[in-house]
C-alpha positions in Angstrom: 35.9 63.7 26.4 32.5 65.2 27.3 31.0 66.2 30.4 27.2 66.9 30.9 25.6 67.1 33.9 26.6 64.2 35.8 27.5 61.8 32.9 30.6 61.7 30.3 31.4 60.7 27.3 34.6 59.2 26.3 36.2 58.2 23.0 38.8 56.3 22.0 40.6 55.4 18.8 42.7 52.1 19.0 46.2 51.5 17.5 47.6 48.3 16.6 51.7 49.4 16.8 53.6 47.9 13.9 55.6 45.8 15.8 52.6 44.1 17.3 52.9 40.5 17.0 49.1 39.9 17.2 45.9 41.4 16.1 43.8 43.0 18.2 40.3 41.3 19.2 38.7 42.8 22.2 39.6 45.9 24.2 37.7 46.7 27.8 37.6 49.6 30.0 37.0 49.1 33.5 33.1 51.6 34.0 32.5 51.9 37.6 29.5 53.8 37.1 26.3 52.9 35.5 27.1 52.6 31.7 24.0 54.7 30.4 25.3 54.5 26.2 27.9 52.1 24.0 28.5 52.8 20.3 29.2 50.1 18.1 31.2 51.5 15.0 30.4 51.0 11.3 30.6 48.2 9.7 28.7 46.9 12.6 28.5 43.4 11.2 32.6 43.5 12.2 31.7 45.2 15.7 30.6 43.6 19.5 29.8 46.5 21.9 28.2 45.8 24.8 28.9 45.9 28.9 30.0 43.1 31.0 30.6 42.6 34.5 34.6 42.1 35.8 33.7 39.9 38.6 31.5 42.5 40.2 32.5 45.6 38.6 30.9 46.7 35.3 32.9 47.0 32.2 32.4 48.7 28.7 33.9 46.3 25.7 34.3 46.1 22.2 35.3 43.3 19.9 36.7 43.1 16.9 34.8 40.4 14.5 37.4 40.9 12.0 40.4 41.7 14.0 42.9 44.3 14.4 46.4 43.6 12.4 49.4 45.4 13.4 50.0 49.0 12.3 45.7 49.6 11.8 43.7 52.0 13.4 39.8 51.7 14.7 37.6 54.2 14.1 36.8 55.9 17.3 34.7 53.9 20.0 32.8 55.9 23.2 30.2 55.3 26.0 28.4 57.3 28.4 28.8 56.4 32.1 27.7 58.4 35.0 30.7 60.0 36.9 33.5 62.2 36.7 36.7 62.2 34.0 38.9 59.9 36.1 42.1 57.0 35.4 40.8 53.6 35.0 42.1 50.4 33.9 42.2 48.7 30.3 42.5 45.5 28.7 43.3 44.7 25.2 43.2 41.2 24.3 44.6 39.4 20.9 43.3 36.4 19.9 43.9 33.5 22.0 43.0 29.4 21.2 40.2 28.3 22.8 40.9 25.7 25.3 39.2 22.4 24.0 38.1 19.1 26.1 36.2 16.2 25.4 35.1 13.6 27.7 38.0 11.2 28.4 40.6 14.4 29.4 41.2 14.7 33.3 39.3 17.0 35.4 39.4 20.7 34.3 41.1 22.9 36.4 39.4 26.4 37.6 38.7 28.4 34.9 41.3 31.0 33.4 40.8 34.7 33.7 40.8 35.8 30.0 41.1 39.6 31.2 43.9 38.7 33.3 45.4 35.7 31.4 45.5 36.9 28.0 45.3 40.3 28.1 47.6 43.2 28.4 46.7 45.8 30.7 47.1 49.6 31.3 45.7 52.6 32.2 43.5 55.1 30.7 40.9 58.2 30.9 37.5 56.5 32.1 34.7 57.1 33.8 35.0 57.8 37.7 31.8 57.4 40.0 31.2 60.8 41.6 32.8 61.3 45.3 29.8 61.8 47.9 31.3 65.3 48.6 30.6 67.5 45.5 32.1 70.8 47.0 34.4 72.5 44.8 37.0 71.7 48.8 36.8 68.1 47.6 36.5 68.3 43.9 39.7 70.9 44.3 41.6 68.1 46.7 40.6 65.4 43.9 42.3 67.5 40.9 45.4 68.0 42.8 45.4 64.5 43.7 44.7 63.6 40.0 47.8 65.8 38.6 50.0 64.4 41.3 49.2 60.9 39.4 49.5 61.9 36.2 53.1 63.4 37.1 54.7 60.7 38.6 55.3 56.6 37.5 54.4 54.5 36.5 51.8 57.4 34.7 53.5 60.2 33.0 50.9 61.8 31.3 53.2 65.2 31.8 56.8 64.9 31.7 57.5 68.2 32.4 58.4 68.8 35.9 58.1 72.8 35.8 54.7 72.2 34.4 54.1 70.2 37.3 55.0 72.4 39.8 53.0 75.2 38.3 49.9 73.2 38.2 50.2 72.0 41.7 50.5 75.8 43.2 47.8 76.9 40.6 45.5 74.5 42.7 46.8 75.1 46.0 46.2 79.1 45.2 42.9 78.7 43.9 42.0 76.7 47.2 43.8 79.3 49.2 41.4 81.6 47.4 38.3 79.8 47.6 38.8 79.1 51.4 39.5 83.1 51.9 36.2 84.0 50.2 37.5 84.8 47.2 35.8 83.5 43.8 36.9 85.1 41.5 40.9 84.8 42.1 40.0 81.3 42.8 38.7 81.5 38.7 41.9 83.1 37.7 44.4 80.2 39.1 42.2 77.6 37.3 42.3 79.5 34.1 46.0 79.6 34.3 46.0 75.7 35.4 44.3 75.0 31.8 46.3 77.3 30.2 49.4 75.8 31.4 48.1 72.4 30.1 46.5 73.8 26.6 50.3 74.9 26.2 52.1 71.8 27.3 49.9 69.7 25.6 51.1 71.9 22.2 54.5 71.6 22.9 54.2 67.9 23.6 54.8 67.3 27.2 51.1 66.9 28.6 49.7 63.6 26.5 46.5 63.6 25.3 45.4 61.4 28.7 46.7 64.0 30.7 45.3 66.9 28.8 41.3 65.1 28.7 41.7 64.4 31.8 42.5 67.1 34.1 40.8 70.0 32.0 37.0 68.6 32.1 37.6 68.4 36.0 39.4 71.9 35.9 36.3 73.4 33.9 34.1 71.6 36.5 35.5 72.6 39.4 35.8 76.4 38.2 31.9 76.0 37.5 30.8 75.7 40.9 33.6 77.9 42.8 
């Protein structure tokens, strides 16, 4: 997870668990922003990556020519989008039959979501659009608002309460700071926010999803305080 300027980048690896009873063909990630880059890993004769549109909503996807059998691994996938780090749904689909007709069969019925049909979805780091307010009031209100997510269900990117706690009061100081004129205490809490997660994330209680999320838009926020 990368941020520059106004866009980020985001990588993911993909793995097929062992108990998987299909292989993996296609996985999307919901991109609400203007996808600006898509890789398309090597051997790119095994590889789709494009963007699609999710009804109205723009989508980054990758297929998998060769599929995915249980227990593999992908090498790491990423695109570019304009926006923030932010949580954002995902769909990984296996492969599916094609629906066949020819011309005696009766009238089809509507078509079948294959996102929403034959996928299994969840949640992962994406690619937020950026909030019309860019102080660092409202990008301070969206970070708390952000941990609060990632602490509770059906989330739980940090199961530890205590670290919780201490991230929540680390923002609510550093606003209490920033509103009082005060900069550079406002710096200090945020440092201790990302050191909290630096340290749960070693210990194993903030998740990787957790940890690439809330630290970009910690970093960000301590930029322009």
């Amino acid at each position: 997870m990368i941020l520059r300027g106004d866009t980020t980048h985001v990588s993911y690896v993909l793995n097929n668990r062992p108990q998987s009873q299909d292989s993996l063909m296609m996985f999307t990630v919901d991109a609400p922003g203007r996808v600006t880059y898509i890789s398309r890993p090597n051997p790119d004769s095994l590889w789709s990556a494009d963007t699609l549109l999710y009804g109205v909503q723009p989508a980054a996807s990758w297929g998998i020519l060769g599929l995915l059998a249980p227990g593999a691994t992908t090498p790491s996938v990423s695109f570019e989008s304009v926006g923030l780090p932010g949580i954002l749904a995902t769909w990984a689909q296996g492969k599916w039959p094609i629906p066949t007709c020819c011309d005696d069969d009766p009238p089809a019925a509507p078509s079948e979501d294959p996102l929403e049909m034959h996928s299994v979805k969840g949640k992962t780091v994406g690619v937020d659009p950026w909030p019309s307010d860019r102080s660092a009031q409202s990008l301070l209100a969206r970070l708390r608002a952000l941990t609060q997510q990632v602490c509770s269900t059906p989330l739980l990117w940090i199961t530890d309460s205590t670290i919780c706690s201490g991230l929540l009061l680390d923002i609510d100081q550093a606003e209490s700071a920033r509103a009082s004129g005060n900069p550079t205490l406002a710096k200090i809490f945020l440092v201790h926010y990302k050191s909290m997660l630096s340290a749960g994330s070693s210990a194993g209680s903030v998740t990787s999803s957790g940890f690439w999320l809330l630290t970009p838009n910690a970093d960000l926020v301590e930029s322009i305080i």
